[in-house]
Structure formats: structure tokens, C-alpha cells
LOBAVEX-327080 format. One record per residue: x, y, z of N, C-alpha, C in turn. Coordinates in steps of 0.2 Angstrom, whole numbers, padded with zeros to 4 digits, always signed. Layout:
<atoms>
XYZXYZXYZ/...
</atoms>
This chain:
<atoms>
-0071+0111+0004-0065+0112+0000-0064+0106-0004/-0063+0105-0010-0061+0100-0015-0054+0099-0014/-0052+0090-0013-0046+0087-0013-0043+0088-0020/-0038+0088-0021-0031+0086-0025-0033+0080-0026/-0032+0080-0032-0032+0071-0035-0028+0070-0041/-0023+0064-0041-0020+0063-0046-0021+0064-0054/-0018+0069-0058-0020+0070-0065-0016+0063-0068/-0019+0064-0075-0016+0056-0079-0009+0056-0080/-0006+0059-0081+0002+0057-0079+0003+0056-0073/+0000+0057-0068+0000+0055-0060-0001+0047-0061/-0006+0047-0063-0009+0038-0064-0007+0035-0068/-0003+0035-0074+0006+0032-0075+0009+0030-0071/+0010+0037-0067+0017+0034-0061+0014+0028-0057/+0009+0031-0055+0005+0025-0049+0006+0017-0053/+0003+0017-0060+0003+0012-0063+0012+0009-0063/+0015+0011-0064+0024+0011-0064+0027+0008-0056/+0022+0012-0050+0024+0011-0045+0023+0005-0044/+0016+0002-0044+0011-0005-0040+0017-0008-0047/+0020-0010-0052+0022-0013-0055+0028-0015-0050/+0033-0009-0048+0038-0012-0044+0039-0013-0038/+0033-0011-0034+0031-0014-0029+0029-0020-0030/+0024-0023-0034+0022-0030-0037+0029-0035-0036/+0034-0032-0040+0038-0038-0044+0043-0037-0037/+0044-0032-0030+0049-0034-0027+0047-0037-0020/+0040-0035-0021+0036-0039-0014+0036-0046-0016/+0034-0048-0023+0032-0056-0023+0042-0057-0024/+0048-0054-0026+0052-0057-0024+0054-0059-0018/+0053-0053-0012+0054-0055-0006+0053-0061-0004/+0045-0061-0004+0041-0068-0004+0043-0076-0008/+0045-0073-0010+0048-0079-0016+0042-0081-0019/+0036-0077-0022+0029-0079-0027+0030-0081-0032/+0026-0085-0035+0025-0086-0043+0020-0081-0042/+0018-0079-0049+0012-0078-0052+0006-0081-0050/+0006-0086-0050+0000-0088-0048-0001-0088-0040/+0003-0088-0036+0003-0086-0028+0001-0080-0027/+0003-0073-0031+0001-0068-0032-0008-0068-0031/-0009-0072-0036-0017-0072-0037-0020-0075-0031/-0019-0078-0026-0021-0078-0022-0021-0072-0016/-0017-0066-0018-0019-0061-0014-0021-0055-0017/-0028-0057-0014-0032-0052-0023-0035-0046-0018/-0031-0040-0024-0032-0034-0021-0033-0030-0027/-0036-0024-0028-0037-0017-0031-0034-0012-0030/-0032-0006-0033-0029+0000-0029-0035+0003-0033/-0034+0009-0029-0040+0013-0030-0037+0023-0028/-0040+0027-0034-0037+0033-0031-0043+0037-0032/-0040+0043-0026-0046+0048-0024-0055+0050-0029/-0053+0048-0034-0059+0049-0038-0063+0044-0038/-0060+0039-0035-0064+0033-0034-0066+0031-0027/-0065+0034-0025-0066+0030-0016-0074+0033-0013/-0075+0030-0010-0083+0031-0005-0080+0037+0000/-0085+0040+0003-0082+0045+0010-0080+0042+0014/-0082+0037+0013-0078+0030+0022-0073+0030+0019/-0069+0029+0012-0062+0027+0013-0058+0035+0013/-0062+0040+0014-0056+0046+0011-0055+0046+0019/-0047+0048+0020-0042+0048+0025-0040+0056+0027/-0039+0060+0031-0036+0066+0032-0028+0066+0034/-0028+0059+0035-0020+0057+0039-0016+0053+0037/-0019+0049+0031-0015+0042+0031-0015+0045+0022/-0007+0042+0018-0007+0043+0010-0011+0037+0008/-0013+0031+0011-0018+0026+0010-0022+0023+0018/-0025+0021+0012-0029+0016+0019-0032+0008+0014/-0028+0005+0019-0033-0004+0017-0040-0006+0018/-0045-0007+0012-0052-0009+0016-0051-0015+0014/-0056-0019+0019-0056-0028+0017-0063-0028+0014/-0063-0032+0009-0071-0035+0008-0072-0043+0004/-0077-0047+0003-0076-0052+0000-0078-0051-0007/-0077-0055-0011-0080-0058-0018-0082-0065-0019/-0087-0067-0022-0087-0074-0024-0082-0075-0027/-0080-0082-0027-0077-0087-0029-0075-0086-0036/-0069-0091-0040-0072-0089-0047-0077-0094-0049/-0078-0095-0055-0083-0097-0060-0086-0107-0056/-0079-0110-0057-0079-0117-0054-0080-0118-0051/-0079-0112-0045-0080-0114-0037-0087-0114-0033/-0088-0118-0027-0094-0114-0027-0095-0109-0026/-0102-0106-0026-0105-0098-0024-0105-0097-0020/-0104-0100-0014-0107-0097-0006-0098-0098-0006/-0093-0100-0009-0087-0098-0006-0085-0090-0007/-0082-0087-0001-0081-0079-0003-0073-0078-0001/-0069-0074-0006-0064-0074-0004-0062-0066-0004/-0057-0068+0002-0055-0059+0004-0052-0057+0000/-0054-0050-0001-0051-0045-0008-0050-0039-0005/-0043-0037-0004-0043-0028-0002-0043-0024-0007/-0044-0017-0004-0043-0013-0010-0038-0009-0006/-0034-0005-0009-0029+0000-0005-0031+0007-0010/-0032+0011-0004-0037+0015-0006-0031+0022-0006/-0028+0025-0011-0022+0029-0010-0026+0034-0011/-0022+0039-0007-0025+0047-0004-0022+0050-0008/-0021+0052-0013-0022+0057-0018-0019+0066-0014/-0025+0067-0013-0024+0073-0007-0018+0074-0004/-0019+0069-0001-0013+0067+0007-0008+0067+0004/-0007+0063-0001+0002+0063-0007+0002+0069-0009/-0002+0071-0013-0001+0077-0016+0003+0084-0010/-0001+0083-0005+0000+0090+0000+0009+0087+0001/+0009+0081+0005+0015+0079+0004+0021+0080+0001/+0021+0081-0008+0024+0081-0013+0027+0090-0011/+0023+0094-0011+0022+0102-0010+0024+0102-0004/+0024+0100+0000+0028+0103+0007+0035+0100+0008/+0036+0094+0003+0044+0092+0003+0047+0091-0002/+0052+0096-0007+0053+0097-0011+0055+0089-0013/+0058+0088-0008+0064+0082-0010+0061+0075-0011/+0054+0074-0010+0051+0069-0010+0048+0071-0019/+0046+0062-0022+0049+0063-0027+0040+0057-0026/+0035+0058-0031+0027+0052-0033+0032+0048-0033/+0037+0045-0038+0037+0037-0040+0039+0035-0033/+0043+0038-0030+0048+0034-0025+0041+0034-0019/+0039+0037-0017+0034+0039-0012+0030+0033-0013/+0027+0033-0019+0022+0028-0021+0024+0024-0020/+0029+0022-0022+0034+0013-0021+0032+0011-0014/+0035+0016-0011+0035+0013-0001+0028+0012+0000/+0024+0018-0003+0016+0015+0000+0014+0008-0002/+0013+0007-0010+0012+0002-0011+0015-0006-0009/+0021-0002-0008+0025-0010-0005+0025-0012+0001/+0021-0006+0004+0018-0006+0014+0012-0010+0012/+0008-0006+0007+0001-0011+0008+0001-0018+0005/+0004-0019+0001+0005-0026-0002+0007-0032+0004/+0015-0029+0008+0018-0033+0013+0008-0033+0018/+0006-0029+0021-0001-0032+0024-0004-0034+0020/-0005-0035+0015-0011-0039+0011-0007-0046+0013/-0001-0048+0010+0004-0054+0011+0001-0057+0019/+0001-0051+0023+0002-0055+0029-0005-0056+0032/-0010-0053+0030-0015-0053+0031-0021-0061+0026/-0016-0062+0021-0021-0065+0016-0014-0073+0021/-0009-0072+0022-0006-0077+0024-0007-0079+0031/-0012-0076+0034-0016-0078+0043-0008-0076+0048/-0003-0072+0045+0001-0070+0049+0000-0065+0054/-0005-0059+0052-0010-0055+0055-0016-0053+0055/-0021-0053+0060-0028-0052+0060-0029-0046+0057/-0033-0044+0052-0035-0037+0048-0038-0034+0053/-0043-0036+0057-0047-0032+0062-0041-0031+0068/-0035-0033+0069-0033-0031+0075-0032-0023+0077/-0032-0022+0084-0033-0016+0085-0029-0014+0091/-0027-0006+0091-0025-0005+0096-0016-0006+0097/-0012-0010+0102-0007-0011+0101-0003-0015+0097/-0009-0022+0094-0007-0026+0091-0006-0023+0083/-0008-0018+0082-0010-0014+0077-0004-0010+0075/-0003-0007+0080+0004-0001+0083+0009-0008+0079/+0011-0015+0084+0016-0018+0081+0015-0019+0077/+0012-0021+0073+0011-0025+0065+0014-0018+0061/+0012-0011+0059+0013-0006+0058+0023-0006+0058/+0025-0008+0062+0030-0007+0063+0035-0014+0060/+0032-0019+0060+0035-0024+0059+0036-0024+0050/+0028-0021+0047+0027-0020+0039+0032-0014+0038/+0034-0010+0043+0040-0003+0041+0045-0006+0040/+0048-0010+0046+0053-0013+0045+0052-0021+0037/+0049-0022+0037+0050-0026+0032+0050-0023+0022/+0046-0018+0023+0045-0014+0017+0052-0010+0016/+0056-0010+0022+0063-0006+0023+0067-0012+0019/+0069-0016+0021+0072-0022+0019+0069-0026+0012/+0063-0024+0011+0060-0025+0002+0065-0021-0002/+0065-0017+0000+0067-0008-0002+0076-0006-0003/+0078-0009+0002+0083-0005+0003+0089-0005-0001/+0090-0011-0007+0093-0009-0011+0092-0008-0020/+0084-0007-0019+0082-0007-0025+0084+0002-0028/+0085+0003-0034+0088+0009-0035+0082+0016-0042/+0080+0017-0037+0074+0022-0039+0077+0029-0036/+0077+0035-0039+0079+0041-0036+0074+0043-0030/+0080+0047-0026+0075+0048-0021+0072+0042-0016/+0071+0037-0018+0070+0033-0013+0074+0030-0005/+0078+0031-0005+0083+0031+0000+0082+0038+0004/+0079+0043+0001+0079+0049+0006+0069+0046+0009/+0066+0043+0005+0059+0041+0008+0059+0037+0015/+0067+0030+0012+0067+0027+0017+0069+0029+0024/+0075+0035+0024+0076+0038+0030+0069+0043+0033/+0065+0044+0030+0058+0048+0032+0056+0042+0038/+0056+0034+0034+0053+0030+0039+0057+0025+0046/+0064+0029+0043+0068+0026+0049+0064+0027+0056/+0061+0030+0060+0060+0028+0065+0052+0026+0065/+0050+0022+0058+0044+0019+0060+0047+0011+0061/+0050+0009+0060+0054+0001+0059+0057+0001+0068/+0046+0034+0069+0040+0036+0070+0040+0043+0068/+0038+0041+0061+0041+0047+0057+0032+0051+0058/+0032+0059+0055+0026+0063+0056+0019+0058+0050/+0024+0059+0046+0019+0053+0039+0018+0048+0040/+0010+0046+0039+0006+0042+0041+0006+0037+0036/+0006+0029+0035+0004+0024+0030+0001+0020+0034/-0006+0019+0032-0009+0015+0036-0013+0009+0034/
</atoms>
């Protein structure tokens, strides 16, 4: 059976979204621009992903990989590069079973979930491989802190997203 994948006014919004997730993550953080670039990520949507990143459960999933350095640096330096692999499918089925949930605001939270783990992940405050429990807390700690990115920025619908994830800060909808 063929996924659902975002049509080209979908990948606007997306493009709309990662912008205000961009500009409220690096506020939280207090980022310049150029800190940004040290946490070097890609998004990626369903037309693009390999069969290891497609997900049945999660609206995203983060994979870690390395790149060479840039140009000046040495060669054998490799630096961590995520991609955040967003499930096109999984949102979309989403959107269709909850009237009330709205792409921009939806996408905001994902993206501002995966960003807060890139931060915290690219900042050695958690292990990317952790597994298991530590994995469960961290989950929880980036709920609660994307709640607190989030909670007075003024997007519609977004405050009905953020009550979806009151009790992940252990809601049915998966961000992983």
C-alpha cells in the first residue's frame, strides 16, 4: 500500500514551520547564527527517506550521521549531521483523524522537538545511542522543554497541540 506524502503546498508549510521552530529554539538557547551552524541538520520528507528511516509510529524520526569537515579543516575531521526524517504518512493520517489539529501547528511541535534533541545531542547534554530508560527520560524532558519553547508563541491551534502533549512533559501520538 502506497504512503501519503506531503503535496507542494504541504512543503511550504513544512518550509514555514522549520523557520519558526528555527527562530524559537535558537531564542530559547540564546543562539547567534553562527552557533546554529554548529548544529548541522537536514529535514527530510517521505519522498526522500530510505526504508530504514520510514516509521509506522513516530511523525518523525532522527538519524545521526557524519560529514567531513569544511573545506579548511582537516579531512579525517567528521562532524555530527542529523537528519530529521518527518513521516509524511503518520502526519497526514493524523491530520484526517483529528479535525482540530491543524500541518502548521503540528509541524511546529515536531520540528521544535527535534531541534531541542539535535541542541542537546550536538551539546553532549545526551547520548544519541542512549537506550531504553534513559531514552524514555530524555523523551520527556525535550516534551517538557518544547512545551516551554512553545507555550507562548501565537500560531492557531497550537495550544490545542500542546494540550495533546500534556502528559508527555503520555499522549497516543508518537515524536521520536
Amino acid at each position: 500500500m502506497a504512503l501519503s506524502s506531503f503535496k507542494s503546498q504541504d512543503l511550504i508549510i513544512v518550509s514555514d514551520a522549520l523557520d519558526i521552530a528555527e527562530d524559537t529554539t535558537g531564542n530559547f538557547f540564546k543562539f547567534s547564527s553562527s552557533q546554529w551552524k554548529r548544529n548541522q541538520y537536514d529535514v527530510k520528507t517521505l519522498n526522500s527517506l530510505a526504508d530504514d528511516e520510514i516509521s509506522r509510529h513516530a511523525f518523525a524520526m532522527l538519524n545521526k550521521g557524519t560529514r567531513a569537515g569544511e573545506a579548511f579543516e582537516s579531512r579525517t575531521k567528521k562532524r555530527d549531521f542529523y537528519y530529521i526524517c518527518l513521516q509524511d504518512h503518520q502526519i497526514i493520517k493524523a491530520l484526517r483523524r483529528d479535525n482540530k489539529l491543524k500541518l502548521l501547528s503540528l509541524l511546529v511541535y515536531i520540528l521544535t522537538h527535534e531541534l531541542v534533541h539535535i541542541v542537546r545531542f550536538c551539546n553532549f547534554f545526551r547520548r544519541f545511542d542512549a537506550s531504553g530508560e534513559e531514552r524514555d527520560k530524555e523523551e520527556k524532558i525535550v516534551h517538557s522543554m518544547t512545551y516551554e519553547i512553545l507555550e507562548d508563541i501565537s500560531i492557531p491551534e497550537l495550544n490545542y497541540v500542546l494540550d495533546l502533549y500534556k502528559d508527555h512533559r503520555v499522549c497516543e501520538m508518537v515524536v521520536s
